[in-house]
Structure formats: structure tokens, C-alpha cells
C-alpha positions in Angstrom: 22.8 27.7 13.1 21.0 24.8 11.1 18.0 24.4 10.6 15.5 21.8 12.5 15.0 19.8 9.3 18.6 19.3 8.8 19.0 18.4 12.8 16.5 15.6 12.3 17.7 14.1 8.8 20.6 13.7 11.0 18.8 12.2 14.3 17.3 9.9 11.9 20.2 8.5 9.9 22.3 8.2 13.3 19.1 6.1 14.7 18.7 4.3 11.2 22.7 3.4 11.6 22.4 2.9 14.8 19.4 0.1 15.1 20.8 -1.7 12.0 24.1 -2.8 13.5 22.1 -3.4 16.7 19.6 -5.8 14.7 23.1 -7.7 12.9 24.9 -7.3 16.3 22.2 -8.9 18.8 21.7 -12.3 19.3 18.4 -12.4 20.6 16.7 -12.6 17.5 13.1 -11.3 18.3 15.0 -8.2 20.0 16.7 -8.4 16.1 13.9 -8.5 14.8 12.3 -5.2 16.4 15.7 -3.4 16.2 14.8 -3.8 11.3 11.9 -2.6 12.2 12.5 0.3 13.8 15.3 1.3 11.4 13.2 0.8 8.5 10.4 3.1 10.1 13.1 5.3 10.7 14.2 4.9 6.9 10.2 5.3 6.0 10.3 8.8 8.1 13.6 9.9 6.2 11.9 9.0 2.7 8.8 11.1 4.2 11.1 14.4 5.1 12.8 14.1 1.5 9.4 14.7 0.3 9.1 11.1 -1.2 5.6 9.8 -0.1 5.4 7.0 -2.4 8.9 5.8 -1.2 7.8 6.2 1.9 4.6 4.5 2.6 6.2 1.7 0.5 9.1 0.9 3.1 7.1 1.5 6.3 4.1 -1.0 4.7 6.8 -3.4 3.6 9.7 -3.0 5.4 8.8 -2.0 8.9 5.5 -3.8 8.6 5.3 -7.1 6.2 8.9 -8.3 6.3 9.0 -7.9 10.7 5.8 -10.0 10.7 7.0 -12.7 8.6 10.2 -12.7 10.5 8.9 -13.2 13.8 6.1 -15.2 12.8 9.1 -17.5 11.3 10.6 -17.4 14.5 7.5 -18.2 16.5 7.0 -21.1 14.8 11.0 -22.2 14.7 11.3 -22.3 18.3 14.5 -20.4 17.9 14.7 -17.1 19.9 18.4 -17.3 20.9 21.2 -17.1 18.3 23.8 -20.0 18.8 27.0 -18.9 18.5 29.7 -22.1 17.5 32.9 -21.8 20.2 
């Protein structure tokens, strides 16, 4: 039987595969916008399991944290919540 750790490297990477195509797939692009950066605190909690703090605390500051601000603050201030998809 596996172990637990290996059960939730595996959660984790199917959630982390998971919310990434959701966030390219979407076209609501605040819902986008959540979906990065929940995978990247997903990719923050993988780093953290693999025993890689540094790596870690650098992608949940940065990725899940500073990059999903500026995106929706971008957003916010564009107006544009809905993707517009050319016929």
C-alpha cells in the first residue's frame, strides 16, 4: 500500500494540472485568475512536501500571492472580466 505522502504528491499534482488548464480553459478571466492561484499554492504546497522551504515560500509569496493581485488589479481597472472570443 503507498504511503500517505506519496497519495498527496499525487492529489496535488492532479489539482496543480487540473486548475492550470482550468485557468487557460476559462473565459471568465477573474475566475482565471483564481484558478493560477490556486495551482501555484498547490505548486507552493508540493515544493513544501519535497522539503524545499525556500522554493516554497518563494512561489506561494510570488506566485499565488504578487502575480494574482496584479492580475486582477489589472483587470479591475481594464474593465474586462469576460474573454471575447472572435467567431
Amino acid at each position: 500500500m503507498p504511503g500517505s505522502e506519496l497519495i498527496l504528491f499525487i492529489v496535488l499534482g492532479v489539482a496543480i494540472i487540473c486548475l492550470a488548464l482550468s485557468a487557460v480553459l476559462l473565459n471568465n478571466l477573474i475566475r482565471c485568475t483564481v484558478a493560477y492561484a490556486l495551482s501555484s499554492a498547490c505548486l507552493a504546497a508540493l515544493f513544501f512536501l519535497l522539503d524545499s522551504p525556500y522554493a516554497g515560500a518563494f512561489e506561494l509569496t510570488v506566485g499565488a500571492g504578487l502575480i494574482s493581485v496584479l492580475f486582477l488589479v489589472a483587470l479591475i481597472l481594464s474593465g474586462g472580466e469576460e474573454l471575447e472570443v472572435p467567431a
